[in-house]
C-alpha positions as CSV (number, residue, x, y, z in Angstrom):
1,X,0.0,0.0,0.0
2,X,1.5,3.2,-0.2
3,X,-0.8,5.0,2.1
4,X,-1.5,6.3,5.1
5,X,-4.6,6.2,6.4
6,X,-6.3,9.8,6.5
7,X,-9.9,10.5,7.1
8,X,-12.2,12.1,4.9
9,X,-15.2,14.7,5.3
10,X,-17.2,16.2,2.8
11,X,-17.8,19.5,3.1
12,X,-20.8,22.3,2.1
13,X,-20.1,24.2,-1.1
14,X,-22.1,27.2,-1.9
15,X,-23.4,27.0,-5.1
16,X,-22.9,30.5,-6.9
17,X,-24.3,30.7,-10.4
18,X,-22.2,33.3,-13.0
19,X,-24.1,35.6,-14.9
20,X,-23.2,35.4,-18.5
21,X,-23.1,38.5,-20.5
22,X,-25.6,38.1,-23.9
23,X,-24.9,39.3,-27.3
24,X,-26.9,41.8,-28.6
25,X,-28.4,41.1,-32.0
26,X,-27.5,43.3,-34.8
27,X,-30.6,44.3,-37.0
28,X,-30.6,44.9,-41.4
29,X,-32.4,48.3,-42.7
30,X,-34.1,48.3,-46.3
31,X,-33.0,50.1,-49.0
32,X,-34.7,53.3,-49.1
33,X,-36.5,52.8,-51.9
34,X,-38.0,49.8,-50.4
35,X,-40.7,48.5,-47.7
36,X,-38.7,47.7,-44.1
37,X,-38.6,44.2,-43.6
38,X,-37.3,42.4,-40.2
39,X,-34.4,40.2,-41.0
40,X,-33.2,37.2,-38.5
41,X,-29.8,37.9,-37.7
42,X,-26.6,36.0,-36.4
43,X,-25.8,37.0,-32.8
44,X,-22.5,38.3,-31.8
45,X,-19.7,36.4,-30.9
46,X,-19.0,36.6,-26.8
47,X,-16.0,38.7,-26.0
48,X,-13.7,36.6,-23.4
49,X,-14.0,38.5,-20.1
50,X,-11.6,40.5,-19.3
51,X,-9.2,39.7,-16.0
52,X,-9.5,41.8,-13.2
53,X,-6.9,44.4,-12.4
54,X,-6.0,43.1,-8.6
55,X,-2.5,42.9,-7.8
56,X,-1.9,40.8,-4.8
57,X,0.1,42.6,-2.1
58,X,3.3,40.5,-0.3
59,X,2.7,39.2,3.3
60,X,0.6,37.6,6.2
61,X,-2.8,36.7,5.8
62,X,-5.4,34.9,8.3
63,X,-9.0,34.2,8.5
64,X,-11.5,34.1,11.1
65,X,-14.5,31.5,10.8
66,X,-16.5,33.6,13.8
67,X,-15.4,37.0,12.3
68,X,-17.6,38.7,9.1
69,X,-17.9,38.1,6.0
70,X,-14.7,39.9,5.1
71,X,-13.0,38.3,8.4
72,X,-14.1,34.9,7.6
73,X,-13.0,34.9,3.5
74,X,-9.8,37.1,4.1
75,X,-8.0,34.3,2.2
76,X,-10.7,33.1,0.0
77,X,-11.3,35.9,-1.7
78,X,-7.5,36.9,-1.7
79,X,-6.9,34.1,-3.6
80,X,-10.0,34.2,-6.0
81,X,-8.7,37.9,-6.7
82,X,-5.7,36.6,-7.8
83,X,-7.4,33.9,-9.7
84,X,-9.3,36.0,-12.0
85,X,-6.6,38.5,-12.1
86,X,-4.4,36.1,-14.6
87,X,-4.6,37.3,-17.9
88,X,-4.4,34.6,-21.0
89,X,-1.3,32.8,-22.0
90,X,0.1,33.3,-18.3
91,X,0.0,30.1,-15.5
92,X,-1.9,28.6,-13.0
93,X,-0.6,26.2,-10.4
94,X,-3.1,24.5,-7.6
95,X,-1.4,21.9,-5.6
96,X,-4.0,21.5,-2.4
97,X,-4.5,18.3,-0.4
98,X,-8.5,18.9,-1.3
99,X,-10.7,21.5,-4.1
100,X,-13.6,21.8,-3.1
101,X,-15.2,25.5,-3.1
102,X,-17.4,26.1,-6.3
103,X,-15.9,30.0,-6.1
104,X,-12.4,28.7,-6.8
105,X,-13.8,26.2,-9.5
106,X,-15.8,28.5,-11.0
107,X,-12.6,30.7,-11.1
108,X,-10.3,28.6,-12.0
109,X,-12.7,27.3,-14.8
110,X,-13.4,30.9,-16.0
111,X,-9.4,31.5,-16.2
112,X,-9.2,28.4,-18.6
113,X,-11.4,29.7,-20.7
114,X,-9.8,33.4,-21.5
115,X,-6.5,30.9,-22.4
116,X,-5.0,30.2,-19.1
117,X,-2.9,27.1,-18.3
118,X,-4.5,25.7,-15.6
119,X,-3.0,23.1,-13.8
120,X,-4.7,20.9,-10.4
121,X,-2.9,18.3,-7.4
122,X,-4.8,17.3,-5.3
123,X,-5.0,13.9,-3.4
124,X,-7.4,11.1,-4.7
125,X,-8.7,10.7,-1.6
126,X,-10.7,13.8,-1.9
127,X,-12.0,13.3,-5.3
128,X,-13.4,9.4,-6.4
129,X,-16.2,7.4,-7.0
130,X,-17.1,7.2,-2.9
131,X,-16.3,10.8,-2.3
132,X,-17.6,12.5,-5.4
133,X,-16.6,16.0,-6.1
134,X,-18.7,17.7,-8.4
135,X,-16.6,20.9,-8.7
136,X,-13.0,18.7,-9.6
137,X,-15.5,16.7,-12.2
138,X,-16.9,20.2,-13.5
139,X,-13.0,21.8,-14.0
140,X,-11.8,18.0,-15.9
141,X,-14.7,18.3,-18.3
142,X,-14.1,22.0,-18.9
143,X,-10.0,21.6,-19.0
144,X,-10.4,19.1,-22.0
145,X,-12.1,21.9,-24.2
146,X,-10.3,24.4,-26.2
147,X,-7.4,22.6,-26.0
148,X,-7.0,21.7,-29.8
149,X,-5.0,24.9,-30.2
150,X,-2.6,25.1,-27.1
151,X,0.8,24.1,-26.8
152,X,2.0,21.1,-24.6
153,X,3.3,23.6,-21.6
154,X,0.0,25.6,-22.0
155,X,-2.5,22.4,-21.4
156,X,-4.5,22.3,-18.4
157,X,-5.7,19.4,-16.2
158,X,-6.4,17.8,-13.1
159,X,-4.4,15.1,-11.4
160,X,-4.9,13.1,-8.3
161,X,-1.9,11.6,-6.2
162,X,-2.5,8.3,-5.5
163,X,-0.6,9.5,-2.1
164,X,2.5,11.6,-1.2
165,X,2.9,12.9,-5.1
166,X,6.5,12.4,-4.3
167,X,7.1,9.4,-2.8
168,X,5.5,6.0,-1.5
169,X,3.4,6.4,1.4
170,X,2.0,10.0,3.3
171,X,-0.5,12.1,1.5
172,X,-1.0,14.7,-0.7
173,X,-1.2,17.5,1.9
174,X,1.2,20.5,0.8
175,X,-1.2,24.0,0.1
176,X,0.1,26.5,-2.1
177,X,-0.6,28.2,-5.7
178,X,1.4,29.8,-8.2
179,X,0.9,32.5,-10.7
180,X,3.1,33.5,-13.1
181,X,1.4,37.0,-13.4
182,X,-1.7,38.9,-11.9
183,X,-2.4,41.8,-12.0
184,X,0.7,43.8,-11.9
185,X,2.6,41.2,-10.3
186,X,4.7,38.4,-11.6
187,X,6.3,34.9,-10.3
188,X,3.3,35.2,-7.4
189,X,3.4,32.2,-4.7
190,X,0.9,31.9,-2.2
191,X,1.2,29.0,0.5
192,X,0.3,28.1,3.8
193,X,-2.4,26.1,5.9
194,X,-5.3,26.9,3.7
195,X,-6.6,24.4,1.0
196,X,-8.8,25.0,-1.7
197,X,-11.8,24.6,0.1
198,X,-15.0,26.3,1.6
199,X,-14.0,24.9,4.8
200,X,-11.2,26.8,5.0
201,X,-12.9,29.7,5.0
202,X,-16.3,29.2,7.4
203,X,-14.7,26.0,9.5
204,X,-11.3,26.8,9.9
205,X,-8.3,29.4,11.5
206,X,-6.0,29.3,9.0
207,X,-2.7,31.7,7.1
208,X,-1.5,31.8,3.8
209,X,2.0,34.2,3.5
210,X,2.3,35.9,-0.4
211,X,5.8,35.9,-1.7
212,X,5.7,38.3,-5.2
213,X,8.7,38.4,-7.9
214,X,11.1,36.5,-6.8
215,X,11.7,34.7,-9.7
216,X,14.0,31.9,-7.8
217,X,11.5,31.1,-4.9
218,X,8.8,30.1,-8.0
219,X,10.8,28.1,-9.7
220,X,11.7,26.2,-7.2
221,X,7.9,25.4,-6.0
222,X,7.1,25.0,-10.0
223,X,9.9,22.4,-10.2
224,X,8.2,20.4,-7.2
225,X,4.7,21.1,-8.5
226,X,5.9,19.6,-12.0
227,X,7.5,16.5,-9.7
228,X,4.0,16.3,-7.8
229,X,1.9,16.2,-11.0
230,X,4.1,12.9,-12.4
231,X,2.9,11.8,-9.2
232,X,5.9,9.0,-9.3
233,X,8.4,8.9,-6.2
234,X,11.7,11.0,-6.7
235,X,14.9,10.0,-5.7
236,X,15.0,13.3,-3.2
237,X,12.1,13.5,-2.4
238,X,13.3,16.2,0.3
239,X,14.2,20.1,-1.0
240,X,15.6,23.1,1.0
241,X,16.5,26.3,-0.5
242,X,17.8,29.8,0.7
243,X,16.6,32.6,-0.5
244,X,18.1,35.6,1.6
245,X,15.5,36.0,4.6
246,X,13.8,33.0,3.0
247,X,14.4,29.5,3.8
248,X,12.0,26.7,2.3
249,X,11.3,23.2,3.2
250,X,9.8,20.4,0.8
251,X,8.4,17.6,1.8
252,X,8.7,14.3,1.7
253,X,11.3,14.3,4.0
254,X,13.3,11.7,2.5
255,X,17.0,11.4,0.8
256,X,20.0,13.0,1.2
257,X,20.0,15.8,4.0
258,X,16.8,14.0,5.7
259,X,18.6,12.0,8.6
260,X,17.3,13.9,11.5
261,X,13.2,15.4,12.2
262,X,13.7,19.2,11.1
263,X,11.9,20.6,13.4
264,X,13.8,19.1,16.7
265,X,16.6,20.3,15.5
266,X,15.4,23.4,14.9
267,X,13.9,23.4,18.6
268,X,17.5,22.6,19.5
269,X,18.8,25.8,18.3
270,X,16.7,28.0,20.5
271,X,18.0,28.9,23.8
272,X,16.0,30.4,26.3
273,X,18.2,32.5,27.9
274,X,20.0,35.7,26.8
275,X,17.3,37.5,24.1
276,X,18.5,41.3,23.4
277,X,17.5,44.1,21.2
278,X,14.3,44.4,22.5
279,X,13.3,41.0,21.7
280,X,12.1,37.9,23.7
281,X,10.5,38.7,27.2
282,X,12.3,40.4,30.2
283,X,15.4,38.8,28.1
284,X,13.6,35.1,27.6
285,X,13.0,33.8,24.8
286,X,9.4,34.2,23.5
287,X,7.3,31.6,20.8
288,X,4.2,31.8,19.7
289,X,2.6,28.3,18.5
290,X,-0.3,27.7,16.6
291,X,-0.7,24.1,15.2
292,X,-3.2,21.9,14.7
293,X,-2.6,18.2,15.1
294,X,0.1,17.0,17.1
295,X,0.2,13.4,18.3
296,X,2.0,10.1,18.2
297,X,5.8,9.4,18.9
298,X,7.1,12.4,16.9
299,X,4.1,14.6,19.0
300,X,5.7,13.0,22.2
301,X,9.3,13.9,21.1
302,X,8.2,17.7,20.6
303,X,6.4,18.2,23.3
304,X,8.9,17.1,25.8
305,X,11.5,19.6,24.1
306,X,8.5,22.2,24.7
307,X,8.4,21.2,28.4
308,X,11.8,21.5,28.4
309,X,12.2,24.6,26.6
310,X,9.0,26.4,28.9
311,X,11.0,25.1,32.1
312,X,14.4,27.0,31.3
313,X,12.7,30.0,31.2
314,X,11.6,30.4,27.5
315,X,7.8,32.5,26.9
316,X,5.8,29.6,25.3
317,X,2.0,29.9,24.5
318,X,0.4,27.6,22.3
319,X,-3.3,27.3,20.2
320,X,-4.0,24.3,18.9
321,X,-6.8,22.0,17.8
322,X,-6.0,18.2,18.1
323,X,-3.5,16.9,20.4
324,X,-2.9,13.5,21.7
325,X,-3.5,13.1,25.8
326,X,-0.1,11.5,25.8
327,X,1.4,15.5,24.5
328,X,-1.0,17.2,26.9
329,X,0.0,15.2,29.8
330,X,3.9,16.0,28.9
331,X,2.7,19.8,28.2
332,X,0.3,19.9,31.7
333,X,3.2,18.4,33.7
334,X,6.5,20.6,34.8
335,X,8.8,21.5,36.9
336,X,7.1,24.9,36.2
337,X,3.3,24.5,36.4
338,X,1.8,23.6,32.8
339,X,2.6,24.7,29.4
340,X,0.3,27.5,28.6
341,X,-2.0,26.1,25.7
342,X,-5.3,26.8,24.9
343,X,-7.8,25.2,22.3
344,X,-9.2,26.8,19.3
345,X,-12.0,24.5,18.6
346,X,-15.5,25.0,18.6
347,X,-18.9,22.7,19.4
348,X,-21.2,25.0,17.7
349,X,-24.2,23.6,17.2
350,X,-23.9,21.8,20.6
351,X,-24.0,18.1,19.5
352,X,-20.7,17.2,21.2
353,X,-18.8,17.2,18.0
354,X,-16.3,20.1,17.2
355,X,-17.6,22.0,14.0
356,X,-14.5,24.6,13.5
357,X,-11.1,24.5,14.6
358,X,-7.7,25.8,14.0
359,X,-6.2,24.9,11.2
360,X,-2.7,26.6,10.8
361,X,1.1,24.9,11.8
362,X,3.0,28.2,12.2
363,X,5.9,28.7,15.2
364,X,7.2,32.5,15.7
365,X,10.6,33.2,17.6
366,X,11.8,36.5,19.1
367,X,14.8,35.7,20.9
368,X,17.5,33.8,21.3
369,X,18.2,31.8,17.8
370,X,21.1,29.9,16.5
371,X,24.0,32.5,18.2
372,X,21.3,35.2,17.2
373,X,20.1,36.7,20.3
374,X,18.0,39.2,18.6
375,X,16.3,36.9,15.8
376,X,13.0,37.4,15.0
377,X,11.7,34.0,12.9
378,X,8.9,32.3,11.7
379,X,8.0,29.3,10.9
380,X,4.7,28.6,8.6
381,X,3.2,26.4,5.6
382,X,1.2,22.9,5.9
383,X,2.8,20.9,7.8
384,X,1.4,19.1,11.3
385,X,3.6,18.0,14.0
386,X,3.1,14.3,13.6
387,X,5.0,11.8,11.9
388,X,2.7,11.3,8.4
389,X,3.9,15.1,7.8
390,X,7.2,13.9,7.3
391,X,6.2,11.0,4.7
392,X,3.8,13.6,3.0
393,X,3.8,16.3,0.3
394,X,4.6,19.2,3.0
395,X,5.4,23.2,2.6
396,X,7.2,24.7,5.5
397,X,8.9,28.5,5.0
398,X,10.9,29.9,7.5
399,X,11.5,33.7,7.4
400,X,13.4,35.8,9.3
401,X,11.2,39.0,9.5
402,X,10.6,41.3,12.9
403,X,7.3,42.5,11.1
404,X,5.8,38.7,9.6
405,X,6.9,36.7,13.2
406,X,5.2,40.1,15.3
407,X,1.8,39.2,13.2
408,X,1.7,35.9,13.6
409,X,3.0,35.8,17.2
410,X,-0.1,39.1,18.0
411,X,-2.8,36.5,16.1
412,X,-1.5,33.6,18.6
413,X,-1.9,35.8,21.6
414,X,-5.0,36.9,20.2
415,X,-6.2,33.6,19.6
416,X,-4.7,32.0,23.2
417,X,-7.4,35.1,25.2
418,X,-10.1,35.3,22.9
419,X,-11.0,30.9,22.4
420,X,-13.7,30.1,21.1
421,X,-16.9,29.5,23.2
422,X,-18.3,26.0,23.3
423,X,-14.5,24.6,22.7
424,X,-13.0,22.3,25.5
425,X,-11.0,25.2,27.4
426,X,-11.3,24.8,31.4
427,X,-13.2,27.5,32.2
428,X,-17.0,27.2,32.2
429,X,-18.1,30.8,31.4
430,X,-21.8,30.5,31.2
431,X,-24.9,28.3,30.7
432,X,-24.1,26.9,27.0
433,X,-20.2,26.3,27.6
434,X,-21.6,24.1,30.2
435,X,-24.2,22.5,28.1
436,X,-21.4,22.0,25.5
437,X,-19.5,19.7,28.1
438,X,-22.6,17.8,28.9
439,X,-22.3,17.0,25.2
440,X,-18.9,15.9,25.0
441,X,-19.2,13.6,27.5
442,X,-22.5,12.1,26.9
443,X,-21.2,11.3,23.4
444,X,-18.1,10.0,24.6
445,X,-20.3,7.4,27.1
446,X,-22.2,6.8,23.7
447,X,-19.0,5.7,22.2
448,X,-18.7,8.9,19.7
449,X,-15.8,10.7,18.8
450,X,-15.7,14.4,19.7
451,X,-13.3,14.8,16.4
452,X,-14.7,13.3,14.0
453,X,-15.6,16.5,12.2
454,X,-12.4,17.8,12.3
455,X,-10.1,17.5,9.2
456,X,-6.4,17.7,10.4
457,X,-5.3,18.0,6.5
């Protein structure tokens, strides 16, 4: 076999229905020496629409399922800007463990159409006979027309990893999307936690970072996207490159340079002590986590260097979503009193089941970091803190930036005193957070699961 089990959860699309813009027909006069006399005539041809003129901005964004509508599809419509901001002949790159939003499909269809190359990865397990996906069938029927005329590099499609794209086992679970021009922009990446997915916006926390014309940085995550879309294993599987204050990660982490878990070692060059230049706490080191799933024996091995880290002094607080009770008990249990961690996942409708959660893997440093005791780094993309991450398709971009680790580190305290109600926090605050318990645990005694709703991919 060469996967790993992963679960699957079909999510609501919303259904929006494009307004197409009719021809007017052209009408014949008589000669003027003649009776008028109505004549049939051939409408017009339909102009291809034109792109829109958005030129996405570099940086940090993050959404917020509880927020408005502008809070809640900050990304979402951030990337459908972009989307339908590609003019024809120019490039389109999806790679996104699931696609399921009729917006993005829509979009993505519409670009296609005005001569866009359009190219899809996803994972299969989103996308088959028992999970159908009516948008993913909707963008393969429309990607085989108009074709006739394009060249090989200009073809689009969709393709669906049988697993990890790039190598035997894991999953499909990298999220990011290329753009080799919108708007006034060229060589665009945009990666991070978020798929292509409704969910992401209404059910889900999540980041995506914009990187703009750097011409390296995109060829690198075209060259992996063109590995991906083979969907055959790669000798090195596992990428890093350097890109001044950018440092990526690809995933699989397998081949040469892939001998010890990455992000161990880079917990290992953090020292608590000693943080100058105005960074860190009273002269600790501060980090700011936000991560959604982490569990198992690679969960166990961070989370006693978190414990050990928090009792040497360093500022820890952590958001998260899903982690294993062997990880809290190591977190809850110090020389120091417990890690402070909160949870960022929601009951909402009561039922005992969590309905939104946090969905971002992000880690920001002020402090102490590798002989830099005034580095300010941050840590972001799709990858979870448990062992599949490492046999999976994975993003992870570290950056050394005072302004992009000071947003993501204010979101995390934001996030750590503002939870969620109805989540699984230990403080009762009113009647419905205690009706929400009631739920939990009657469906627990019921033998239910209160995670089955929640998607850690």
């Amino acid at each position: 076999m060469r996967r790993l089990s992963a679960a699957t959860v079909l999510t609501t699309s919303l259904l929006l229905v494009a307004g197409l813009l009719g021809a007017l027909p052209t009408s014949a006069s008589a000669a003027p020496d003649r009776a008028r006399a109505a004549t049939a005539a051939a409408p017009a041809a339909k102009p291809k629409p034109a792109p829109l003129r958005y030129t996405p901005d570099q940086g940090v964004r993050v959404n917020n399922p509880l927020g408005d509508a502008a809070a809640r599809r900050r990304i979402i419509g951030h990337l459908l800007r972009t989307i339908q901001s590609v003019p024809g002949q120019e490039k389109i790159r999806v790679a996104s463990w699931n696609v399921r939003s009729d917006d993005i499909a829509n979009a993505l269809i519409a670009a296609h159409r005005r001569g866009v190359s359009v190219r899809v990865v996803m994972d299969r397990l989103n996308a088959n006979k028992s999970n159908v996906n009516e948008g993913v069938n909707r963008m393969q029927a429309a990607f085989k027309k108009n074709e006739a005329n394009r060249s090989a590099a200009m073809r689009s499609d969709v393709r669906k990893c049988v697993s990890s794209c790039r190598n035997r086992g894991g999953i499909a679970h990298t999220k990011f999307f290329l753009f080799s021009k919108a708007g006034k922009a060229k060589n665009v990446v945009i990666y991070g936690s978020n798929n292509a997915t409704d969910l992401a916006a209404y059910g889900q926390w999540n980041d995506v970072y914009t990187i703009t014309g750097k011409a390296g940085i995109y060829g690198e995550f075209e060259h992996v996207f063109d590995q991906m879309r083979r969907d055959k294993p790669v000798k090195q599987a596992y990428e890093s490159h350097e890109h001044g204050k950018y440092t990526s990660y690809f995933y699989p982490y397998r081949g040469k340079g892939a001998e010890a878990d990455p992000l161990l070692r880079d917990l290992d060059d953090i020292v608590c002590a000693g943080a100058t230049g105005g960074t860190g706490t009273n002269g600790r080191t501060k980090i700011r986590i936000a991560q959604t799933s982490m569990h198992g024996d690679r969960g166990k091995a961070i989370a006693e260097r978190l414990r050990t880290m928090w009792q040497r002094g360093c500022d820890i607080k952590i958001v998260y979503a899903v982690f294993g009770n062997n990880v809290l008990q190591i977190l809850r249990n110090t020389s120091r009193g417990p890690v402070p961690i909160k949870q960022i996942a929601q009951d909402f409708n009561l039922d005992g089941v969590y309905d939104r959660y946090l969905h971002m893997k992000t880690m920001a440093v002020s402090g102490h970091y590798r002989g830099n005791t005034a580095a300010q780094v941050t840590w972001n993309g799709s990858a979870n803190w448990t062992s599949v991450a490492l046999a999976s398709d994975e993003i992870v971009m570290r950056i050394f930036d005072g302004g992009v680790r000071k947003q993501y580190a204010d979101w995390v305290d934001y996030l750590y005193a503002h939870p969620p109600k109805y989540s699984n926090n230990p403080v009762v605050q009113d009647q419905m957070e205690t009706r929400s318990l009631l739920a939990r645990r009657s469906l627990v005694a019921r033998g239910g699961n209160p995670y089955a709703g929640i998607q850690v991919n």
